[in-house]
Structure formats: C-alpha cells, structure tokens
MDAnalysis code that builds the backbone (N, CA, C; Angstrom):
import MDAnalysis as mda
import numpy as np

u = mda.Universe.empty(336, n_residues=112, atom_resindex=np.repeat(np.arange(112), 3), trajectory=True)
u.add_TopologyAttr("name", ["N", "CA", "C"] * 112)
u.add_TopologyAttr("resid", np.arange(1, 113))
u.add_TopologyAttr("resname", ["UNK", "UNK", "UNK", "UNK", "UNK", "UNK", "UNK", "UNK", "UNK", "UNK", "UNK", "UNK", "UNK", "UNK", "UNK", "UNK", "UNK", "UNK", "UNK", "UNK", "UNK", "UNK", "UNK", "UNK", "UNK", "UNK", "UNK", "UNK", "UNK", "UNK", "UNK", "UNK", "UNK", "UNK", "UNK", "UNK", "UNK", "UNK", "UNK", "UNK", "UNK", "UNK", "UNK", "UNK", "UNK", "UNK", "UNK", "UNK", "UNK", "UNK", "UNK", "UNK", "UNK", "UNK", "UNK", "UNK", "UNK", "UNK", "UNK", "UNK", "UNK", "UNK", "UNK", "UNK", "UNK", "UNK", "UNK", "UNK", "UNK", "UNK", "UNK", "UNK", "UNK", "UNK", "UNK", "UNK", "UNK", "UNK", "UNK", "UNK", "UNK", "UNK", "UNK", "UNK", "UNK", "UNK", "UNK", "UNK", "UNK", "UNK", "UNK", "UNK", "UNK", "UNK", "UNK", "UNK", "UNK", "UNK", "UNK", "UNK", "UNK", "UNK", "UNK", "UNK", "UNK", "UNK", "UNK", "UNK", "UNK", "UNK", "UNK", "UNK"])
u.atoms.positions = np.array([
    [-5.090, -43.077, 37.081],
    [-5.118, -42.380, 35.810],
    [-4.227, -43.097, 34.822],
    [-4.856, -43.308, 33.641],
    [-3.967, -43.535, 32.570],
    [-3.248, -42.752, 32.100],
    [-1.959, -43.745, 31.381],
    [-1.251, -42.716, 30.387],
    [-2.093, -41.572, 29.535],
    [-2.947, -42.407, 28.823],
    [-4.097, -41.565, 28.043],
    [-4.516, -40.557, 28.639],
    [-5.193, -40.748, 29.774],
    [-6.041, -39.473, 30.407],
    [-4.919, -38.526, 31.007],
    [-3.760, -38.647, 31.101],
    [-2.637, -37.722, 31.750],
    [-2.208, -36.917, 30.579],
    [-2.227, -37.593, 29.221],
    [-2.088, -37.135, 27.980],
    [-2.994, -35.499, 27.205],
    [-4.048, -36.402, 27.682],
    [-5.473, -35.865, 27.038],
    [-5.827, -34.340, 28.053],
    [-5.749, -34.401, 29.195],
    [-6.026, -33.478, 30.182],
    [-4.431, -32.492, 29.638],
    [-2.968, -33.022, 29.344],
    [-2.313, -32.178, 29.237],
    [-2.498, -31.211, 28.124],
    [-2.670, -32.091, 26.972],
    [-3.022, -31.412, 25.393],
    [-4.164, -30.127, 25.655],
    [-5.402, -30.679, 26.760],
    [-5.970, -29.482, 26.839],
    [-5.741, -28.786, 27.404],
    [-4.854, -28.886, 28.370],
    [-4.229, -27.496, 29.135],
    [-3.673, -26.419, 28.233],
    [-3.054, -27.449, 27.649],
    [-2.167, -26.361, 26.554],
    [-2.841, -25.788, 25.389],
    [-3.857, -26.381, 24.870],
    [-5.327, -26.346, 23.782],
    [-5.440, -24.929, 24.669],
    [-6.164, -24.877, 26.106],
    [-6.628, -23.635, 26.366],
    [-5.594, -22.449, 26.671],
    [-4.264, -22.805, 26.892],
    [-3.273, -21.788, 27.067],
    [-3.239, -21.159, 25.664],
    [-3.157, -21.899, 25.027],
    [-2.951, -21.217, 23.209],
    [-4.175, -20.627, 22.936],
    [-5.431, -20.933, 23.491],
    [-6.566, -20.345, 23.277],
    [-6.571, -18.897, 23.562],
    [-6.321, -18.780, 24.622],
    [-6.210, -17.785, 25.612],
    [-5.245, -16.755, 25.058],
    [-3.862, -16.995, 24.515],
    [-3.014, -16.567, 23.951],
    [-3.876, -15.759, 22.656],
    [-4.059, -16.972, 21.791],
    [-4.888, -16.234, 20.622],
    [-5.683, -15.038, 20.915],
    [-6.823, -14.877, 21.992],
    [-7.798, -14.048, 22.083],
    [-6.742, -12.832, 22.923],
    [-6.296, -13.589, 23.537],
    [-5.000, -11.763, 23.555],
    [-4.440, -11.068, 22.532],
    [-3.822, -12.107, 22.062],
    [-3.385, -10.842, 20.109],
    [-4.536, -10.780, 19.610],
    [-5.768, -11.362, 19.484],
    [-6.465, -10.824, 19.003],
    [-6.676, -8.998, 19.721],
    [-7.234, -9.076, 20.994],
    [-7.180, -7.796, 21.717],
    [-6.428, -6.764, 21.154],
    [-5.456, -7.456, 21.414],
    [-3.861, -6.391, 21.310],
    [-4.160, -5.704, 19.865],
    [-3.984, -7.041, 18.403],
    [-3.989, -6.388, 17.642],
    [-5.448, -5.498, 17.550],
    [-6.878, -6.122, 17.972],
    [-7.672, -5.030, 17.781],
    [-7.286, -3.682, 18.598],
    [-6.641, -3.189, 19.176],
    [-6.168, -1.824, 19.810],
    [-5.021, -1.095, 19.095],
    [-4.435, -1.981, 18.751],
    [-3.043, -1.241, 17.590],
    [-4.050, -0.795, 16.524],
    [-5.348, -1.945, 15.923],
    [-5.911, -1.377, 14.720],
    [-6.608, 0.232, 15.208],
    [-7.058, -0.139, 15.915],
    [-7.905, 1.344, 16.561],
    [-6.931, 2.743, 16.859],
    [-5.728, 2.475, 17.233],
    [-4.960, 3.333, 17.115],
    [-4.669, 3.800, 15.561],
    [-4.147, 2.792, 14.724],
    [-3.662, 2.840, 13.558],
    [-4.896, 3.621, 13.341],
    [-6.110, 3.473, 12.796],
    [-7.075, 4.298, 12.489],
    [-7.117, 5.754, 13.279],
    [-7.179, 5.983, 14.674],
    [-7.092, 7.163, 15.310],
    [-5.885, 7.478, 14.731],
    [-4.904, 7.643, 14.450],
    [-3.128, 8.196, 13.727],
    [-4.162, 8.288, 12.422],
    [-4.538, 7.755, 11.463],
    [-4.280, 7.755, 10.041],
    [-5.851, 9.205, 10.379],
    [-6.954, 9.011, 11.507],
    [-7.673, 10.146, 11.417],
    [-7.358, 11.522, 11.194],
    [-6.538, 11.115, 12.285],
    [-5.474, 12.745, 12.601],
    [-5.100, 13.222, 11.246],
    [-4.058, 12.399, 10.707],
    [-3.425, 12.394, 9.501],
    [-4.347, 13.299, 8.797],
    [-5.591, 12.725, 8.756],
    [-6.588, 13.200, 7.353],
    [-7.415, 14.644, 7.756],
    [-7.585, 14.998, 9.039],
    [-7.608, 16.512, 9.620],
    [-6.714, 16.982, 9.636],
    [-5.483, 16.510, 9.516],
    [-4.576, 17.898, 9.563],
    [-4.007, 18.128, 8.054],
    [-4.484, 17.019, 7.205],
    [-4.281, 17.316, 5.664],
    [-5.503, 18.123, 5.265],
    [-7.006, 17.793, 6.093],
    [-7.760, 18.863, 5.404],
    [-7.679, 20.524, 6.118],
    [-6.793, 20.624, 7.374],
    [-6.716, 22.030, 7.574],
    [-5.910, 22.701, 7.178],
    [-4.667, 21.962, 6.508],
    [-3.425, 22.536, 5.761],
    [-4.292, 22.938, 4.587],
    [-5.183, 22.024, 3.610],
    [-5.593, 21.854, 2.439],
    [-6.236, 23.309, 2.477],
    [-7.031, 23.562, 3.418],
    [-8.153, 25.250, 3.982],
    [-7.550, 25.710, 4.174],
    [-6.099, 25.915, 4.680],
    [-5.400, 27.028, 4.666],
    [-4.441, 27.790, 3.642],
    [-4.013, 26.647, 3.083],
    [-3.542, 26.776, 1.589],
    [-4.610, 27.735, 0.696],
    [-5.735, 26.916, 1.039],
    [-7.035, 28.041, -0.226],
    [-7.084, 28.898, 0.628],
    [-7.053, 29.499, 1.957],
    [-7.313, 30.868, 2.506],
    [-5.771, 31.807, 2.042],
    [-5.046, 30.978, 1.769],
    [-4.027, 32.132, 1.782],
    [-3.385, 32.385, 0.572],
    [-3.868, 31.582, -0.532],
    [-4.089, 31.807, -2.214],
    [-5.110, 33.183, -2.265],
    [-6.474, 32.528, -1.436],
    [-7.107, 33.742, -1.976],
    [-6.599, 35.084, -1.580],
    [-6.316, 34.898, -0.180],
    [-6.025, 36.267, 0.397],
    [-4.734, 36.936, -0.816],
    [-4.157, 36.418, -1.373],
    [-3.105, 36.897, -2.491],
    [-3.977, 37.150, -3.413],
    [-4.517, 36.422, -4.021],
    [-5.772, 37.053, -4.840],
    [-6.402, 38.367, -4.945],
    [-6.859, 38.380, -3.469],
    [-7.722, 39.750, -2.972],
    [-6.585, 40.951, -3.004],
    [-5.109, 40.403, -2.477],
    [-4.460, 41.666, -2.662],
    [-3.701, 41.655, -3.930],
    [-3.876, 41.427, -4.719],
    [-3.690, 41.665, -6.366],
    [-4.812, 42.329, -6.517],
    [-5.838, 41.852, -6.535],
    [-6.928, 42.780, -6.866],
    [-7.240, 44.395, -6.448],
    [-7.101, 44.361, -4.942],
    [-6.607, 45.438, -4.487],
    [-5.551, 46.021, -4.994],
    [-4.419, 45.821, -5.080],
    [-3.266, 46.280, -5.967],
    [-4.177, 47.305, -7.199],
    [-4.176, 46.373, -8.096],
    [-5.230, 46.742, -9.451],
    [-6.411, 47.449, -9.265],
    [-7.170, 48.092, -8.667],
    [-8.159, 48.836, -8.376],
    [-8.125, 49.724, -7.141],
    [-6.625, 49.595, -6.001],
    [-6.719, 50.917, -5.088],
    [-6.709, 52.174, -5.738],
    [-6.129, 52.295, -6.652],
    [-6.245, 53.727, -7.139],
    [-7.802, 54.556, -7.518],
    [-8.555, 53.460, -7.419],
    [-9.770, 54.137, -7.351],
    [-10.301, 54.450, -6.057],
    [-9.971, 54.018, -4.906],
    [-10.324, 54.807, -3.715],
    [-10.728, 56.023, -3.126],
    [-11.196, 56.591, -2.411],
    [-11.459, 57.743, -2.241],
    [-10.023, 58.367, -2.376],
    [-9.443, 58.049, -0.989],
    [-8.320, 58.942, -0.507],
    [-7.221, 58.912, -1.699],
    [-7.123, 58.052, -2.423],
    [-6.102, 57.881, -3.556],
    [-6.170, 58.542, -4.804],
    [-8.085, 58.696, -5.283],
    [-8.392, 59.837, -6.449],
    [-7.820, 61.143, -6.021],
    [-7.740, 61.469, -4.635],
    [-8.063, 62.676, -4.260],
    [-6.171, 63.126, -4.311],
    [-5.712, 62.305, -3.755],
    [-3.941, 62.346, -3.880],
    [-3.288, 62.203, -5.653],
    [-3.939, 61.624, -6.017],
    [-3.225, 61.381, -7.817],
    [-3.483, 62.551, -8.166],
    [-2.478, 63.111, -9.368],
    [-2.625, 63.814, -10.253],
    [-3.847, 63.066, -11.400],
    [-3.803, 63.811, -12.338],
    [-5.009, 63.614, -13.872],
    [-3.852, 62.819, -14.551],
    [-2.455, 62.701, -14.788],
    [-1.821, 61.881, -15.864],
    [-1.533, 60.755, -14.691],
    [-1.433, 60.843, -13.434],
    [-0.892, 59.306, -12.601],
    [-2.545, 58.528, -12.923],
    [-3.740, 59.320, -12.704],
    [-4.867, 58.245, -12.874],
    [-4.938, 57.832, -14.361],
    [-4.697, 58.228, -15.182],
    [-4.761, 57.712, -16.535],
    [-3.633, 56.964, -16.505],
    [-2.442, 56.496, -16.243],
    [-1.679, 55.627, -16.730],
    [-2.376, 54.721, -15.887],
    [-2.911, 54.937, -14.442],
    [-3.721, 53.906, -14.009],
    [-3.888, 53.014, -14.494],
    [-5.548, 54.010, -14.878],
    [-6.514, 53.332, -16.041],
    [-5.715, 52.715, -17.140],
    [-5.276, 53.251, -17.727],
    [-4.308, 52.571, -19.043],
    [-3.593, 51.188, -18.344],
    [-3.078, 50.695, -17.497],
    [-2.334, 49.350, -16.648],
    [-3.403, 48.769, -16.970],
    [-4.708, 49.023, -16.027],
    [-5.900, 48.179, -15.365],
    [-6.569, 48.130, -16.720],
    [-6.416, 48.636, -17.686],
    [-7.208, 48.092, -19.204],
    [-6.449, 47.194, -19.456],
    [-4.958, 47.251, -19.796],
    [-3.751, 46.534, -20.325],
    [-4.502, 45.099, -19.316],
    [-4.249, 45.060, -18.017],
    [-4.275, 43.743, -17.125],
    [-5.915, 43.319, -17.255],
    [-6.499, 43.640, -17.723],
    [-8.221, 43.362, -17.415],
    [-9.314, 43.841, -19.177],
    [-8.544, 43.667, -19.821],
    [-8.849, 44.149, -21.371],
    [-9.732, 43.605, -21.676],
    [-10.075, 42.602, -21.376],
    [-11.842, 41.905, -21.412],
    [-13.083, 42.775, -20.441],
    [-12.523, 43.193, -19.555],
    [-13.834, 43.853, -18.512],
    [-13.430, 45.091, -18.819],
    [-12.216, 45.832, -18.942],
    [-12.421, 47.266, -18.692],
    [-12.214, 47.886, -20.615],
    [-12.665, 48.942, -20.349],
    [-12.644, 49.543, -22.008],
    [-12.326, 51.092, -21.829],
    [-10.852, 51.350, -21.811],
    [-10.553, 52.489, -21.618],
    [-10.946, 53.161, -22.083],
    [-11.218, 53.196, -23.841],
    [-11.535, 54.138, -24.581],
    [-12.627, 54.531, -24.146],
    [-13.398, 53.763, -23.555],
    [-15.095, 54.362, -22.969],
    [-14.829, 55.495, -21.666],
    [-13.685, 54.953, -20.939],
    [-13.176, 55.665, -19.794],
    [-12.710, 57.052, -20.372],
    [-11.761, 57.196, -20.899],
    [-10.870, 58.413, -21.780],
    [-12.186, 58.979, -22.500],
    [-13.195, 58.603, -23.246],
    [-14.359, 59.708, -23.659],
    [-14.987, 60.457, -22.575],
    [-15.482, 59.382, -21.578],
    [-15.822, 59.807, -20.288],
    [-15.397, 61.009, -19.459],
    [-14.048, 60.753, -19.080],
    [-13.055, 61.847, -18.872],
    [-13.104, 62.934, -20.093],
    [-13.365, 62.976, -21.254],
    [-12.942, 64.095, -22.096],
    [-14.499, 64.551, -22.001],
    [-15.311, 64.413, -21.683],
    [-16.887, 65.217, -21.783],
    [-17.080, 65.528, -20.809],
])
C-alpha cells in the first residue's frame, strides 16, 4: 500500500464517520423539532380552553346580571313583593334598560 492509498482509505473513514454523525443530528434535531411542535400544540389547546372558559364565565356573569334585573318578575317573588317594592322595581329596570322597557306603558297598565 501506498502512502496515497493509506491516506485516501483514511480521509474516507473519517468522510463516513462525519457522515454518519451528520444524519444523527439530523435525527436528533428532527425529534427535538417534533417535540418543540407537540409543546407549542399543547400550548395552543390550553390557550384555546382558557380562551372558552373565560367566555363561559363572562357570560355566566352576564346571565346573572340579567337575572339580578328581571328576578323580581318571577312567580314566587311577584307573589312576596309588596305594590310599591314592584314599582321601584320596575322604575330600576326602566332606569337600567330605557331603550327596551317603557315604564310609563307599565304604570298605565297597572293603573287600568
């Protein structure tokens, strides 16, 4: 064997060790990427179930404002109020809702 060919056979030993090397970080990093994506998935489901729970529990405040503002019309609650506690009622729920409700139509109502 020549110098040359002792040369040439070494360079490729090492040509394919570095080869070999390469296609391992390649691996590696393709599995960190796949993780990184599975983490950043998660991430983005648990921002959209916070995001749905946030709007479930706005509305549910919603619904009980609303409730607030219209229990007094209930059965069991007409039947417990006096005639001046339901009119200041009504008088609030006009004050808070003066576009939809029209007391004065209510108060004729009540007076006939």
């Amino acid at each position: 064997m020549t110098c040359f060919t002792k040369l040439y056979q070494h360079v490729m030993k090492l040509a394919l060790t570095v080869f070999f090397q390469i296609n391992e970080l390649r691996e590696i990093a393709m599995d960190e990427s796949c993780i990184v994506s599975q983490k950043q998935e998660f991430q983005r489901e648990c921002f959209c179930i916070y995001d749905k729970l946030k709007k479930m529990r706005n509305r549910s405040e919603d619904y009980s404002k609303v409730s607030e503002d219209f229990g007094f019309l209930s059965g069991p609650s007409l039947q417990k109020r006096t005639v001046a506690d339901l009119e200041n009622c009504v008088k609030d729920l006009g004050n808070k809702y003066s576009r939809d409700v029209d007391t004065l139509e209510i108060a004729h109502k009540r007076a006939a």
